[in-house]
N, C-alpha and C positions, 0 to 999 in steps of 0.2 A: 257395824262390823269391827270386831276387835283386832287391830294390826299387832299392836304391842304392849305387852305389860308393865306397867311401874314396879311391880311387886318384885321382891328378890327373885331372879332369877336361876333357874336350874341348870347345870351344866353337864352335857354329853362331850363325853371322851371318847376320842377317836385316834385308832391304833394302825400302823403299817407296819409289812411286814414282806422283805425282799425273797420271794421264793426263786427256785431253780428257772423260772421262765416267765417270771411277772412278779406282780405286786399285790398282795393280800392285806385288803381295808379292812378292821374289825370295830364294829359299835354294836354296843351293848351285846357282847357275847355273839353278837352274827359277824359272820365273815363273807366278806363280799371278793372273789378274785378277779382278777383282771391277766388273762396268761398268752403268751404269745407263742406262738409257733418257735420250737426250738433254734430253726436254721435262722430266724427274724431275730430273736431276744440274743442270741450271744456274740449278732454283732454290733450292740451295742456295749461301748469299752464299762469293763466292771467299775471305773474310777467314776460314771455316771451313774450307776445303778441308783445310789445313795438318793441324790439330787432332785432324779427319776421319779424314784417314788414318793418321797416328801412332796411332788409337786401333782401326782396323778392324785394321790390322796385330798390334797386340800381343793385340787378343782371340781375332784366328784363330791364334796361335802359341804362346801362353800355354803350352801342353801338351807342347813340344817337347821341355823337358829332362827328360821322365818315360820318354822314346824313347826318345831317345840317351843319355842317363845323363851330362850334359855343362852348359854353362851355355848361354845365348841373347845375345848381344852384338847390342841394336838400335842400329841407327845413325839414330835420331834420339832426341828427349828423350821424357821420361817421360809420358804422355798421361795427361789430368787424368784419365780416366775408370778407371785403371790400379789407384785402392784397391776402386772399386765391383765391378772382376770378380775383383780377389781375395780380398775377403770372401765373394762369393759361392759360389769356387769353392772356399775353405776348408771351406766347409760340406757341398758338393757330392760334394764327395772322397771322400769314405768311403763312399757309396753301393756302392763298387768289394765291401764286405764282403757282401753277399747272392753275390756272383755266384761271389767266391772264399774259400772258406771257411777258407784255411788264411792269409789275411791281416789282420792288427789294422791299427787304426785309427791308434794311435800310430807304427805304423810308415810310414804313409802321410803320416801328417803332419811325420813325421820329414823322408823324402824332400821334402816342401814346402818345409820349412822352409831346409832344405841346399844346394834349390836356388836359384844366382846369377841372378838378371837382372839382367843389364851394361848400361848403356845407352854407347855410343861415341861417342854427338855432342859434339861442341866446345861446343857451345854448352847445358853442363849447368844456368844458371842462365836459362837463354833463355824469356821468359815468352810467349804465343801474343797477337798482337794480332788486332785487330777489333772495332768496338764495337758495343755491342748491339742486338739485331736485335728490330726491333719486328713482331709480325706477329698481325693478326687472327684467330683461331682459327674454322673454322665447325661446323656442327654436322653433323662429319662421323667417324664411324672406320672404319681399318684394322682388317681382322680378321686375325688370321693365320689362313691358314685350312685344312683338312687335310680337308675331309669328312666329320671324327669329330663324335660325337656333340654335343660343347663348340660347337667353333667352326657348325656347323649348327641349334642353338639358340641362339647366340649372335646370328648372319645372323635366324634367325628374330623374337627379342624386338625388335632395330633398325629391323628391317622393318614390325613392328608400331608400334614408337613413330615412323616416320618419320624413323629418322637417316640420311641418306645413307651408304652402305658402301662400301670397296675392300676387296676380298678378293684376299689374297695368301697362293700358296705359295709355300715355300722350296724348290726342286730341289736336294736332295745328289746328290751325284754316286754316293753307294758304294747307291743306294738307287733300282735301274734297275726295279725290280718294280712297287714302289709307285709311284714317276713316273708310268709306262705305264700303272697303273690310274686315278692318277689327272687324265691329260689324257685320257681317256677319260670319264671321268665329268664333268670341263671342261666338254666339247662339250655333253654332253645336262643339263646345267644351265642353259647360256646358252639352250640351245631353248627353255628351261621358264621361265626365268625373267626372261630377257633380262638375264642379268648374268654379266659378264668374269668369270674367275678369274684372275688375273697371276701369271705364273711366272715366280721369280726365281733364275736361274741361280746357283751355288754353286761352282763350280771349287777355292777352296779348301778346301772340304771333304774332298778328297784324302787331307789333311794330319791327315785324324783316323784315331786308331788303328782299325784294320776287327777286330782279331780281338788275343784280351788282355784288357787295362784297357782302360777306357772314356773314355781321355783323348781330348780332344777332341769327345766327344759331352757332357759333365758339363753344360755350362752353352750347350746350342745354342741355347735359348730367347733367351738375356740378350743372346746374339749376336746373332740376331733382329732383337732389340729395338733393338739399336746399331744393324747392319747399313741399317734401315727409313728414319732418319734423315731420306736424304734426302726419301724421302714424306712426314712430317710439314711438310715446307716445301710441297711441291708439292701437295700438298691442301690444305694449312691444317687438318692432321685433330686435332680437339682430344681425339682418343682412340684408344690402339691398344689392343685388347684380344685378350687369350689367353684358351684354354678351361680357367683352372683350378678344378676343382671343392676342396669343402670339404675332403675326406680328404686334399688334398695338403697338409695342414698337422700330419698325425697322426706323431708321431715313437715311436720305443721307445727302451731301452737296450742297448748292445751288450755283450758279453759282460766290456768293460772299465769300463764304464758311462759310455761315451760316448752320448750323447743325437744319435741318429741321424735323420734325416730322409731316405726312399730319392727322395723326389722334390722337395727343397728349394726349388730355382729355382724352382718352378711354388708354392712359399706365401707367404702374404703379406706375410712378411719378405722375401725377394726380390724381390717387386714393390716393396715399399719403399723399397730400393735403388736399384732399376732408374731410380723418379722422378728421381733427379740425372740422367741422360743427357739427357734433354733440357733439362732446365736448365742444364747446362754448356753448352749451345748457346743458350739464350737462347730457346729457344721452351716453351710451357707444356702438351704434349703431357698427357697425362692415361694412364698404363700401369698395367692391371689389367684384372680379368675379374668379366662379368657371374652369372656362374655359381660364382662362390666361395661363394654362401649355401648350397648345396643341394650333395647328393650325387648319385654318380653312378645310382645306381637311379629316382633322381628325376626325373634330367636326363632319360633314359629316357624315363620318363613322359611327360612335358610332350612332348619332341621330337615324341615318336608322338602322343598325344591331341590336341595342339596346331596341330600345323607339320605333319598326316602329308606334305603333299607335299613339304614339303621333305625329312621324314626319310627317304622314298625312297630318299636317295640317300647313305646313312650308309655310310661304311667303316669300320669299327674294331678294323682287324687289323694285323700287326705288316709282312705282306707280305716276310719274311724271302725272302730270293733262294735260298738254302740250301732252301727246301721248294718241292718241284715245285708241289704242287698253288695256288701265291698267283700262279704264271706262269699260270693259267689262270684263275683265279677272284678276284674282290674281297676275299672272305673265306676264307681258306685251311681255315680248320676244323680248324686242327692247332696253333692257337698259343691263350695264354694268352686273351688281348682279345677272341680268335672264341668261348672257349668261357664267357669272362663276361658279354659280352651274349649268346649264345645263353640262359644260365639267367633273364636277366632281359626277355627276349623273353617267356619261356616263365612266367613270375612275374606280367608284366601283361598277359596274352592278347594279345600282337603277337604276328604274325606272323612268324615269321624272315625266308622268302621273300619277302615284300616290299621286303626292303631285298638282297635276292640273295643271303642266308646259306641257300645250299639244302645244305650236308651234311648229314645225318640222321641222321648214328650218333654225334652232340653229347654224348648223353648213356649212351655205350657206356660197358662199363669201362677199358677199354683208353684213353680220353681222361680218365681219373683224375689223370694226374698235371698238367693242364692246372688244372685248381681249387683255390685257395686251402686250400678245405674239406678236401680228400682229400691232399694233396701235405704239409700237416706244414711247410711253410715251406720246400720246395725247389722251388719254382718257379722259372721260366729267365729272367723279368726280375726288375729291382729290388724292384718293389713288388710282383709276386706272390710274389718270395723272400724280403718283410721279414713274410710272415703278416697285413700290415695290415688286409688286407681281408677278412678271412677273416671276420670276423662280418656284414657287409654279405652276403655270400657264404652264409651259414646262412638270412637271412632270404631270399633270394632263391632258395632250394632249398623252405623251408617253404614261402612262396608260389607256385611252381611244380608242390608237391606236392598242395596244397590248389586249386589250377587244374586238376588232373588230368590232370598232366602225366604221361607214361610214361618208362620206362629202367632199366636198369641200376642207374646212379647214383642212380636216384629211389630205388628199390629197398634200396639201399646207405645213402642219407641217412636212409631211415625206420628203417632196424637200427640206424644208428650216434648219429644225432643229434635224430631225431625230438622226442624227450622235452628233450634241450636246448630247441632250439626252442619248442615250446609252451611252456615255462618265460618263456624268453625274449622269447616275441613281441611283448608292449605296449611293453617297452623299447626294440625293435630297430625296431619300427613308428615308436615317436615320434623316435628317433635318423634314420633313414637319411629320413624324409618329413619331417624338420625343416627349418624354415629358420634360417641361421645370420649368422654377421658377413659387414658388407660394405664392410669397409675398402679395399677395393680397387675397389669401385663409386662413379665419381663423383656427386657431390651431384645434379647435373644431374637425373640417369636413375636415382638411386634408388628414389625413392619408389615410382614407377612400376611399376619393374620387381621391387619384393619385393613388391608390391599385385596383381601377374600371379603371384607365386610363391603368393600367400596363394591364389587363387582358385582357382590347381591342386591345391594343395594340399590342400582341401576335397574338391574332386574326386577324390583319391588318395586320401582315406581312407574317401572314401563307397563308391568302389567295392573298397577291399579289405574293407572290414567285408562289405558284399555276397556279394562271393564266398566269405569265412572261414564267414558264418552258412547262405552255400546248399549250402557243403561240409559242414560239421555237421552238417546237415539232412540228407543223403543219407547 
């Protein structure tokens, strides 16, 4: 496979361009906008407009010379924010090795490294004026928000403590399935709960590779986070928060013994990062996520025992356009995400159907190669291809087995891994039901909110003990 060319290479020029309400990217004769709601875009101070857009422009383009095999000539100057996305996306990068097995790590970093970003503006020593913007912060945040599990207990904890929320999604464009399911499930959230979900159109997202490497999706998160900006003014939101749970910070070694990370941006080095964005603009937004203490099995928990009406309305599937059946259904029942919470539905007596995961042959053989446990580390995304989870994955099969749960697979776990398991279980109980660091929870809402982890948490293990010693018993 060809990563990178020796031969002279070709250069695409890339143009921005400050309109009445956004930022318009132009390459090769196409223009890509990016535009905000009037009342959002003009309260961001015009002395940043500039800054703005030199930086929305080079985070959505970053990726281009991994396409074209060529350099990027921006014709403006270099945007402060220009070291943050590419540490970031150093790190990012090599995730590409679960998915392509015949690619090393050195060779992708090689290709980074080789490639030029030209910047063409005249004005290379040009420093960005405006002075600093003083702005009261209230006690409000952005969520990004998706339906999934994270950001739906995230809405829930805020709600509980009384923080005011704006819940936003990102509309890509290459991702017409999930859009459709998700203004769908929009509508009957505002009925329920009387609250917006804002969708925030994506056009450039075009610009990311659909099929290949994974350029241009590496670092959408961090983009996000840029991209949001102007809401942080327009709220005065003293916090944006993502759904990143605790295992996005677990890394392995690769087979060069590069220390790999499959889903980096979402740990809490990346959040770390991410903090300068807004400070480069001078306001003291607070970027991190309330659910970094706890795992995802846990998240689970809480959602359901906690928030059930809100979990109602959980999706967390990949919604791949490629599979007929996520054109008809929320949960397609054929991807990785449908058939890990299906076992951990099935691990703490939820119900599937409740949240509309009605396939029922979840736990067929023929859906083998959808699980951590069974697949050997070739699963079809990142992190079910990095084996990360795979022990998170064993205890959620014990306790599924021990719920009395049926299948195939159940069948299969008890021949293959059973004895594991029971081995295993105090360790895996007090790992995946722990709570962990919360370096990315502001001061604010901490206390608070690991003092609502502690409580569920007692509840988590009162009733697995419960069920572990009413399965013994029988």
């Amino acid at each position: 496979m060809l990563l990178y060319n020796d031969t002279m290479p070709k250069t695409l020029h890339v143009f921005r361009k400050i309109l009445k309400n956004g930022v318009e990217v132009k390459i090769k004769q196409k223009k890509y906008k990016i535009v905000y709601p009037t009342s959002i875009w003009e309260k961001l101070p015009k002395s940043l407009h500039r800054m703005f857009a030199d930086g929305i422009t080079y985070a959505s383009t970053w990726h281009l010379p991994f396409i074209t095999d060529g350099n990027v000539a921006y014709h403006f100057s270099h945007p402060p924010i220009e070291p943050v996305f590419f540490k970031i996306l150093l790190y990012s990068m090599p995730t590409n090795i679960f998915e392509y097995t015949n690619v090393l790590t050195s060779e992708l970093i090689k290709k980074f490294y080789n490639v030029n970003f030209l910047t063409q503006y005249k004005g290379l020593n040009h420093a960005y004026s405006g002075k600093k913007i003083k702005r009261v912060l209230k006690e409000k945040a952005i969520i990004l928000f998706s339906f999934g599990k994270e950001s739906l207990l995230t809405f829930g904890l805020l709600e509980e403590l009384d923080v005011k929320t704006e819940l936003i999604f990102m509309k890509e464009p290459q991702s017409i399935v999930e859009n459709s399911h998700k203004k769908k499930l929009t509508e009957k959230f505002y009925l329920a709960f009387k609250k917006k979900v804002a969708f925030f159109p994506l056009p450039i997202g075009k610009l990311r590779e659909a099929s290949g490497f994974y350029w241009g999706w590496d670092i959408i998160l961090s983009q996000y986070a840029f991209f949001l900006l102007p809401y942080y003014f327009s709220y005065h939101a003293k916090y944006l928060f993502f759904g990143n749970e605790n295992s996005c910070n677990f890394h392995l070694l690769d087979k060069e013994g590069y220390r790999i990370n499959p889903v980096f941006e979402q740990s809490v080095s990346s959040m770390q990062f991410l903090q300068d964005i807004p400070k480069l603009f001078f306001i003291n937004t607070h970027i991190g996520s309330l659910v970094e203490p706890i795992h995802e099995i846990f998240i689970t928990y809480i959602l359901h025992h906690r928030y059930p009406e809100i979990a109602a309305f959980q999706m967390s599937c990949f919604s791949d356009d490629e599979i007929k059946a996520s054109k008809k259904k929320r949960w397609c029942g054929e991807c990785e995400k449908c058939a890990r919470l299906y076992i951990f539905f099935k691990a703490l007596g939820i119900s599937p159907h409740k949240t509309g995961l009605t396939t029922t042959d979840m736990l067929s053989l023929k859906k083998a190669d959808l699980y951590p446990l069974f697949n050997k580390g070739e699963g079809k995304s990142m992190y079910g291809g990095s084996g990360l989870g795979r022990d998170e994955q064993l205890l959620a099969f014990y306790l599924a087995y021990k719920n009395g749960a049926k299948g195939e697979l159940i069948e299969k776990f008890r021949l293959l891994y059973l004895p594991e398991a029971e081995r295993k279980k105090d360790k895996l109980i007090k790992k995946y039901f722990g709570i962990y660091s919360s370096y990315s929870l502001p001061p604010t809402l901490r206390r608070r909110i690991v003092r609502i982890f502690q409580k569920e948490q007692q509840k988590a293990l009162q009733y697995i003990n419960t069920m572990l010693n009413s399965s013994n018993a029988r």
